[in-house]
C-alpha positions in Angstrom: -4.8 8.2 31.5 -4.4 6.9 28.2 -7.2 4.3 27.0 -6.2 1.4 25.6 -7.2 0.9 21.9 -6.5 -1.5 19.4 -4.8 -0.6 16.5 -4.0 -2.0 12.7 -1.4 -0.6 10.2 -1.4 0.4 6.8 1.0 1.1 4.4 0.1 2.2 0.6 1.8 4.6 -1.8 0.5 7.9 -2.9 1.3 9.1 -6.6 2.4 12.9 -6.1 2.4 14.3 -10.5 4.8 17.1 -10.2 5.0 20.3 -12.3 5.5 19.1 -16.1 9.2 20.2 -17.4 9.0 21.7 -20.8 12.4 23.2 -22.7 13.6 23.1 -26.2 16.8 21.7 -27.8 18.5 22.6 -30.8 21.4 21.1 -32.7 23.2 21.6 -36.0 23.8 18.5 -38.0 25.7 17.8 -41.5 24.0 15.6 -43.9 25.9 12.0 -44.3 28.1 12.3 -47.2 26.2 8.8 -48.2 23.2 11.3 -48.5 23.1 13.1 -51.7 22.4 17.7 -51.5 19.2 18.5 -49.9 16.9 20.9 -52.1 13.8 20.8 -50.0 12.8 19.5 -46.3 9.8 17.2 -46.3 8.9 16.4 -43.0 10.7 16.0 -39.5 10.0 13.5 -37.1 11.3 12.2 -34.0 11.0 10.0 -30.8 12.5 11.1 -27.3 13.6 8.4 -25.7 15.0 8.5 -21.9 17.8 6.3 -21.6 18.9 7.4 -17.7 17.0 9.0 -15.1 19.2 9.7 -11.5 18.3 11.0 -8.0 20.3 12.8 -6.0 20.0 13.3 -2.2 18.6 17.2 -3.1 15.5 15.7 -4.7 17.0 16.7 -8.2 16.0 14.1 -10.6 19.0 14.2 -13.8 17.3 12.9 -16.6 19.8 12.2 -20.0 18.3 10.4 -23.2 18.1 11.1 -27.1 15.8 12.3 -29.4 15.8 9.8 -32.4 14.8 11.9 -35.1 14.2 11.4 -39.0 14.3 13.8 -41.9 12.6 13.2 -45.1 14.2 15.6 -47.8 14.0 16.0 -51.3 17.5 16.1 -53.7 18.9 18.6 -55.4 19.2 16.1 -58.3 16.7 13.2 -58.8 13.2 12.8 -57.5 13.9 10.0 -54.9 13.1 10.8 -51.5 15.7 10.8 -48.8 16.1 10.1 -45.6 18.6 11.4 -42.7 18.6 10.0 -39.4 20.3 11.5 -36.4 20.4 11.0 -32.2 20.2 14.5 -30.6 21.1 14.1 -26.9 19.6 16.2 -24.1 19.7 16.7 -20.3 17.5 18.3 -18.0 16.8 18.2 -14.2 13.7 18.5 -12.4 12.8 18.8 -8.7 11.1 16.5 -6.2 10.9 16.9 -2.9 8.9 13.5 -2.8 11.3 11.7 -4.6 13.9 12.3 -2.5 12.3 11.5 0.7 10.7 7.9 -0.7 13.2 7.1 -3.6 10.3 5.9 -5.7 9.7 7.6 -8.9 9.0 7.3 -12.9 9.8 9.8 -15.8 7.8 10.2 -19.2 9.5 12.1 -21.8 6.9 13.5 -24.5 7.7 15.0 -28.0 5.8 18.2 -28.1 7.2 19.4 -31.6 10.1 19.1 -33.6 10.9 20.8 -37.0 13.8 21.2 -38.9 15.4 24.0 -41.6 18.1 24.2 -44.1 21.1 25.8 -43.6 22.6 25.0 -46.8 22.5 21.6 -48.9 24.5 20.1 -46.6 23.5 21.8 -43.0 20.6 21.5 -41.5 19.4 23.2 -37.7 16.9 20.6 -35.9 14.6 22.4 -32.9 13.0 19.9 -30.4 10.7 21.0 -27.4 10.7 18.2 -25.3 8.5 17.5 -21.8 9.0 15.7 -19.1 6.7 14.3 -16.7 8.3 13.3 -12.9 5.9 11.0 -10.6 6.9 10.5 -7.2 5.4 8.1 -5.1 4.9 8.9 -1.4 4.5 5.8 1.2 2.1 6.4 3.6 1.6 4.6 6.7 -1.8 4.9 8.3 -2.7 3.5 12.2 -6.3 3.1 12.2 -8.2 2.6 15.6 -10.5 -0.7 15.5 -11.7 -0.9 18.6 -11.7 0.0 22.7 -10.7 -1.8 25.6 -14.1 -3.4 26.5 -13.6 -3.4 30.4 -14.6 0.2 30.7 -18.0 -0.2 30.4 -19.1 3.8 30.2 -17.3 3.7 27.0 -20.0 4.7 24.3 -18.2 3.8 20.4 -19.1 4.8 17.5 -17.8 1.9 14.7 -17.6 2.7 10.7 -16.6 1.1 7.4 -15.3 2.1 4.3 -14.2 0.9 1.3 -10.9 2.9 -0.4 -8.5 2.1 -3.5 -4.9 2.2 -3.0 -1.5 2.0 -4.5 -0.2 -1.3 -3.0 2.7 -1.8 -4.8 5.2 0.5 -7.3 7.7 -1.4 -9.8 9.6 -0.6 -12.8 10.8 -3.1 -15.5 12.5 -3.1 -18.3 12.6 -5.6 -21.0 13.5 -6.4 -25.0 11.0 -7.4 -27.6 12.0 -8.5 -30.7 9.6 -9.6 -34.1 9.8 -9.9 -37.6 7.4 -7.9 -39.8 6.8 -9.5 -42.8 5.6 -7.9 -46.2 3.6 -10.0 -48.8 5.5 -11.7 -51.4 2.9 -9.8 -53.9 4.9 -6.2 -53.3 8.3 -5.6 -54.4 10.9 -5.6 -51.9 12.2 -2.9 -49.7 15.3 -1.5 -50.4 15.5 1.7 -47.6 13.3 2.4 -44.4 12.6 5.9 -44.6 11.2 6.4 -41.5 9.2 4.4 -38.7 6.5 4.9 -35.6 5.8 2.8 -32.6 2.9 3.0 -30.3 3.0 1.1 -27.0 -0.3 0.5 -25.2 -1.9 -1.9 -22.3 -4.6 -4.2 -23.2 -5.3 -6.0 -20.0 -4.3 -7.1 -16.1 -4.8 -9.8 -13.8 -3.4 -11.4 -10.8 -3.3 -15.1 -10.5 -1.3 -17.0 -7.8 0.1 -14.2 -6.8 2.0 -12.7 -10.1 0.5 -9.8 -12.0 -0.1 -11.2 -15.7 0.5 -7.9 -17.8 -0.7 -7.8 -21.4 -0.1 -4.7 -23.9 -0.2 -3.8 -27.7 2.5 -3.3 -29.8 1.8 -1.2 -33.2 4.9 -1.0 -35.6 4.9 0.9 -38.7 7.2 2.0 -41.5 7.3 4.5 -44.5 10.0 2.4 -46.7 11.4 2.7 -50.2 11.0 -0.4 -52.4 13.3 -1.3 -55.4 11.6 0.3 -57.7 12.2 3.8 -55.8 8.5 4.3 -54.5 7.1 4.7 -51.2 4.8 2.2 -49.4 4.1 1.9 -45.8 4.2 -1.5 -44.0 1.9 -1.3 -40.6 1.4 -4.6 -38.2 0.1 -5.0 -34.1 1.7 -7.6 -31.4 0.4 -8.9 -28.7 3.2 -9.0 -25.4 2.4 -9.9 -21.8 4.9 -9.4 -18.6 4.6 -10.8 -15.5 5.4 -9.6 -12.0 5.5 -11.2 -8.3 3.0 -9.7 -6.3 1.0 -9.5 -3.1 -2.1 -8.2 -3.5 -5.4 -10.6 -3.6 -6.9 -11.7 -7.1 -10.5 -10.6 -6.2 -9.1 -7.0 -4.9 -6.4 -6.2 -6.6 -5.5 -4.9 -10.6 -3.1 -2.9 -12.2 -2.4 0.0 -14.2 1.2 0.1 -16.3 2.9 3.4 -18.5 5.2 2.1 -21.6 7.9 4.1 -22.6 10.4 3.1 -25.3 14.0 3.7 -23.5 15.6 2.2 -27.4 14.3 0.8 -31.0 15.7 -0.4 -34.0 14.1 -0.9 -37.4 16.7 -3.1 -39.2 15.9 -4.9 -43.1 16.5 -8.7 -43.1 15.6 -11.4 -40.7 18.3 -12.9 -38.1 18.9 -15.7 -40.4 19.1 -13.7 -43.4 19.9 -10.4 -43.6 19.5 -9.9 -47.2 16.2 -10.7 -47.3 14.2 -7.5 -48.6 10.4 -8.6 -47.5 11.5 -8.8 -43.8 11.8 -6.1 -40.8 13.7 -6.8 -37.4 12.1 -4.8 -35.2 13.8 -4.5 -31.5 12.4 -2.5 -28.4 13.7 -1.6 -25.2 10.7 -0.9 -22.9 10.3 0.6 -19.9 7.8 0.0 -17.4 5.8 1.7 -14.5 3.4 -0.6 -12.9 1.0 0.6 -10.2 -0.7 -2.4 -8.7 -3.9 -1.1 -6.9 -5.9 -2.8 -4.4 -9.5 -2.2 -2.9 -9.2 -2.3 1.1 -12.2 -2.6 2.8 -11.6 -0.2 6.1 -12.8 -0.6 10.0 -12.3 2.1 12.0 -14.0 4.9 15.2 -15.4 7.2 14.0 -16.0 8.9 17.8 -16.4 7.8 21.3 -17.0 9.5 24.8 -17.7 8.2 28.2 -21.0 8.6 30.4 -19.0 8.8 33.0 -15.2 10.5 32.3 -14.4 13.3 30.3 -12.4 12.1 27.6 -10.0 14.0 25.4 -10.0 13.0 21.7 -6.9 13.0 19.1 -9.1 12.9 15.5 -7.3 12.0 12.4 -8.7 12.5 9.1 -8.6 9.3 6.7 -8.4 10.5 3.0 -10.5 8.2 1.1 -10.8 6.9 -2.9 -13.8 5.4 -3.2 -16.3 4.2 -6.2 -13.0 3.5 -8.8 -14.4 3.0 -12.4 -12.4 2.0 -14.7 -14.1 2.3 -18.6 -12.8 3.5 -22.0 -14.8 5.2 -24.7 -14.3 4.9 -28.2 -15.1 8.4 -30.6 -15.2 8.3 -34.4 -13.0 11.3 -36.0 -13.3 13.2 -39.4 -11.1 15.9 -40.2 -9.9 17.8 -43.3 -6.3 18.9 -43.8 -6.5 22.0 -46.7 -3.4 21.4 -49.0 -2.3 24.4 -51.5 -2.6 22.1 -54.5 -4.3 19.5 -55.6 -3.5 15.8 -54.2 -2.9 12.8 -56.4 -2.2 10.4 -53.7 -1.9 10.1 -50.2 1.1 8.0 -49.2 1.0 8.4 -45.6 -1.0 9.4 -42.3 -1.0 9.1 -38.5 -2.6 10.7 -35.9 -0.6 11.4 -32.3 -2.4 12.4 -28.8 -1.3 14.9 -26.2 -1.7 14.9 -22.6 -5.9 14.4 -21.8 -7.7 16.9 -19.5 -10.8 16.7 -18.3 -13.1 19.4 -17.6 -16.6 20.6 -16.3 -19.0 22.8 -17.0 -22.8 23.5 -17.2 -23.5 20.9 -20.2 -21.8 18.2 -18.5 -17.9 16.9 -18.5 -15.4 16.2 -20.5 -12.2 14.9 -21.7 -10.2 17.6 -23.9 -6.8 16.3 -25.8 -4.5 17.7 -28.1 -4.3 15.4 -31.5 -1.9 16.0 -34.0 -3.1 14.9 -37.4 -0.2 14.5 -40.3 -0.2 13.1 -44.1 2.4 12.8 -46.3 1.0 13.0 -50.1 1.4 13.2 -53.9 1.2 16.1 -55.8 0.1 16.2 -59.5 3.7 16.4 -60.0 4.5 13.5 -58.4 6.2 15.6 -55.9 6.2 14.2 -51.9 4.8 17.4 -49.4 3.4 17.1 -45.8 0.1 18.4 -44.2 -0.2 18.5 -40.8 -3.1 20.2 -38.7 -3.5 20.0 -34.9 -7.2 19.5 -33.2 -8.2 19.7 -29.8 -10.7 16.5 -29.3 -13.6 16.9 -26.7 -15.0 13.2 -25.9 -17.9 13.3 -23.8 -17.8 11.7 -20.1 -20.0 11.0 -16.8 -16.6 12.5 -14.4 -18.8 13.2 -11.2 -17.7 16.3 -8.9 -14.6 15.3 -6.7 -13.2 12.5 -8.8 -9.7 12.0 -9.4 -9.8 10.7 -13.3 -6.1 9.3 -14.9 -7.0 9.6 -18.4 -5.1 7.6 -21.7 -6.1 8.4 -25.6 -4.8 6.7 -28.5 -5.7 5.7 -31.9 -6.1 2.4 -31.9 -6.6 1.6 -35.9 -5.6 2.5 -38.9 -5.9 5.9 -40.2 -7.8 6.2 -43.5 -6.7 9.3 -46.1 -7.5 10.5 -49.5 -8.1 13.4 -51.3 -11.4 15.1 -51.4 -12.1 18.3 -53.0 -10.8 20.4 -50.2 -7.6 19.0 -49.7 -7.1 15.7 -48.0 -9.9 13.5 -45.5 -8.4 12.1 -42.5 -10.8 9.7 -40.6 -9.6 7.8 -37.9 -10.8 6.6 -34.2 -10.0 8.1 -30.8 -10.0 5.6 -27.7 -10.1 7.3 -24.2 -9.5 4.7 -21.2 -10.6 6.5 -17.8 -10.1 5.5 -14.5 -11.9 8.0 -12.1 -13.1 7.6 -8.0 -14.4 10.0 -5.3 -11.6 11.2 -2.9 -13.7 12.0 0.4 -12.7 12.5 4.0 -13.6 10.5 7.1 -13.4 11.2 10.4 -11.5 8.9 13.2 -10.5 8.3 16.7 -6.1 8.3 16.9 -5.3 8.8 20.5 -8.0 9.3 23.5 -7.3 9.2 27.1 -9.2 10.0 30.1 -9.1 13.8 31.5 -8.0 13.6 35.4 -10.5 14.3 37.9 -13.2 14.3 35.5 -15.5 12.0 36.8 -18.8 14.4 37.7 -19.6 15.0 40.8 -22.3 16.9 43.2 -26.1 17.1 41.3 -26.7 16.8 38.0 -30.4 17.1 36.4 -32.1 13.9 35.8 -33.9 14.4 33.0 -33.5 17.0 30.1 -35.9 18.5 27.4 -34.1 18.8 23.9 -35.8 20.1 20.7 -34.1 17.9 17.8 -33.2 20.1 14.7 -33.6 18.3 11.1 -30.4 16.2 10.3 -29.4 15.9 14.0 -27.6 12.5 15.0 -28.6 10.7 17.7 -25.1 10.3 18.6 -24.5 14.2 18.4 -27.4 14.4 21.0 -26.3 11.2 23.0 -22.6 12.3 23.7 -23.6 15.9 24.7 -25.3 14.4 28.0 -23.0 11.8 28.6 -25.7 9.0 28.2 -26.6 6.5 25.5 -28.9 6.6 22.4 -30.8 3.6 23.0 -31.7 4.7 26.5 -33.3 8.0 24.5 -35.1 6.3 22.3 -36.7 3.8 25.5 -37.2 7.4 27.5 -39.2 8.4 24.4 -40.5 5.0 23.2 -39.0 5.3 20.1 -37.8 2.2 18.2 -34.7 4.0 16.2 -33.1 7.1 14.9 -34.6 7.0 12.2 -38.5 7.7 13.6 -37.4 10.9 15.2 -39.9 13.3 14.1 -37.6 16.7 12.9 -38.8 19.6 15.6 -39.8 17.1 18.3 -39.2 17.6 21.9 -37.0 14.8 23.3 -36.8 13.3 26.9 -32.8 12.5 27.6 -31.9 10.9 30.6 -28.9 11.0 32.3 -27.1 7.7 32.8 -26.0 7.2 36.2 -22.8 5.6 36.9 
């Protein structure tokens, strides 16, 4: 016979990273006939952008988008730098079990290098190695047993609580953002934009009233051409918020959000006036993947039995994430790029960051990234070359065994550059924003139900003698002769568990029913 226990219903989503998708593309493009014969590449650069992700019923995710990608040359004739900018389009698939069984999913694309050679003056072969990073989220639903029916009254029950962190809600959205850089009235115009970079970033979540208020940081830079023919960079930082419906409480409940740019546009002029050389139109398309996340606090058996009935016991385990810590560390870089000749000015710097690991050892833990560090400078010649050097960063953290860390670095700041007697000094700073908890597993009652013609019969000892081990429960002791733990501690005048000497001989009674 089945007992009858009460029973309450969860429902959360589980984020399930698949197997990053790395492959290269290459494409042969002619130079613009608006562009005059290319003697010498400068630099190559480029954003992947994904522009449409589809699943089909195989759990194949088709993923189509662009790389935007920019070229910095040097003529055959003159000394002005150029610029060539093209769209290379690519396509890959990647599988997902997951996905296809929920539907909910989000793609990042990442750039992992792109370079670029001459073919001839007026041919040049781009190579892009592109990744891309598939999420799927799972919905679980979990039935928890609360309690028992309470007219059985040789039903023992053991209760517990926990507190766990879980993906309430998954949403994507996509939206423009539009601005106007300005440059000061004290520099000369800007006749060409060479090149540009955009870094998208969150800042902050709340819930009020039921919406999730999502704020981020928008940082917009670009390596232009003025009238006079020389290079300057222009670099400012937005503020943007979105909001969202949502259901989760204000005191529980908080967010976490991924920006990927799905389109920009760098355009010279303002709406009203498109001549006007000290203004930039910037325009973004961004996509967004929001996890709202809420802190549930959990009731639940853990075990019961009957004094009276032999009872047989479905467990469940409950996969917990408890103790989520969300903190960000900020680390101070210095780094020197060698250059094979000596640098009269630097004209240009950035600094990107790879995909953050983190890692343990004997010392401690820590959080290891791939930075890419790259200047564009002056030579004594007045000639524009590029360095570039690539770093792996270790940043110090207090990840304790078991956590599950999601890990974010950027550079939030400028990056400083100048020559030093070496070559070129880079400083900049590193910003690592770390969520980490402790999965753990509980055990729980699912299904019980009363064994037939188990009720004991014929003689049974009265009384038994039991030496308690160290770290013994008294529940452990309690449900192995079908009586109760306070009538143990009364047999032994005792006034709880916890004044059980270890290695002590213990009366247990038998409960008669």
């Amino acid at each position: 016979m089945e007992l009858k226990l009460k029973k309450e219903t969860f429902t959360s989503y589980e984020a399930v990273e698949e197997t990053p998708i790395s492959f290269e593309t290459t494409q042969e493009a002619i130079v613009p006939d608006s562009c005059a014969d290319v003697a010498r590449i400068i630099d190559t650069s480029g954003t992947v952008l994904v522009h449409n992700k589809d699943l089909g019923p195989d759990g194949r995710v088709e993923v189509n988008g662009v790389i935007k990608t920019t070229v910095l040359f040097a003529p055959e004739s003159g000394r002005e730098v150029g610029a060539i900018h093209l769209s290379i389009p690519y396509h890959s698939t990647c599988d997902s079990r997951e996905a296809a069984s929920s539907g909910v999913y989000s793609v990042r694309a990442s750039l992992r290098s792109i370079d670029s050679r001459l073919l001839n003056p007026r041919k040049l072969l781009i190579r892009a190695d592109i990744t891309l990073h598939l999420t799927a989220y799972q919905q679980k639903t979990v039935q928890l047993c609360t309690a028992a029916d309470a007219d059985d009254k040789g039903l023992q029950i053991l209760e517990d609580t926990a507190e766990t962190t879980v993906i309430s809600q998954v949403a994507e959205r996509e939206f423009t953002y539009m601005e106007e850089m300005s440059l000061s009235a004290s520099r000369k115009g800007i006749r060409e934009i060479l090149d540009s970079r955009t870094a998208i970033s969150p800042s902050e979540s709340r819930i009020i009233g039921g919406k999730l208020v999502l704020k981020g940081i928008i940082q917009a830079e670009i390596l232009y051409q003025d009238l006079s023919g020389e290079l300057g960079t222009l670099r400012q930082e937005y503020l943007f918020s979105q909001i969202l419906e949502t259901s989760a409480a204000e005191d529980s409940g908080f967010a976490r959000a991924n920006f990927q740019l799905a389109g920009y546009e760098y355009t010279l002029g303002s709406e009203n006036d498109r001549e006007d050389d000290h203004i930039v139109t910037l325009s973004l398309h961004i996509r967004t993947c929001i996890e709202i996340l809420e802190k549930r606090a959990l009731h639940f058996l853990a075990d019961l039995y009957s004094i009276s009935d032999e009872l047989s016991i479905e467990p469940q385990t409950l996969s917990l994430l408890e103790d989520l810590r969300s903190y960000s560390r900020k680390q101070n870089m210095r780094e020197v790029l060698e250059t094979a000749v000596a640098v009269k000015q630097v004209m240009d710097a950035s600094v990107s960051c790879g995909i953050s690991t983190a890692q343990k050892g004997e010392s401690g833990a820590w959080v290891q990234t791939p930075v890419r560090i790259k200047v564009l400078y002056l030579d004594e010649n007045d000639a524009l070359l590029m360095a570039e050097k690539e770093i792996q960063v270790k940043g110090e953290t207090d990840i304790s065994d078991g956590s599950e860390p999601t890990i974010q670095v950027c550079c939030p700041g400028e990056v400083a550059a100048g020559p030093a007697p070496e070559g070129i000094e880079v400083r900049f700073t590193l910003e690592f924003s770390i969520d980490t908890g402790i999965r753990s597993q509980r055990a729980c009652v699912a299904q019980a139900a009363v064994e037939e013609g188990s009720r004991e019969e014929g003689r049974q000892p009265s009384i038994v003698l039991r030496k308690v081990a160290n770290g013994t429960r008294l529940w452990d002791i309690a449900k192995q002769y079908r009586t109760t733990g306070a009538d143990i501690l009364a047999a032994n005048q005792l006034e709880s568990e916890n004044a059980i000497p270890a290695d002590r001989l213990l009366l247990i009674p038998r409960r008669k029913v």
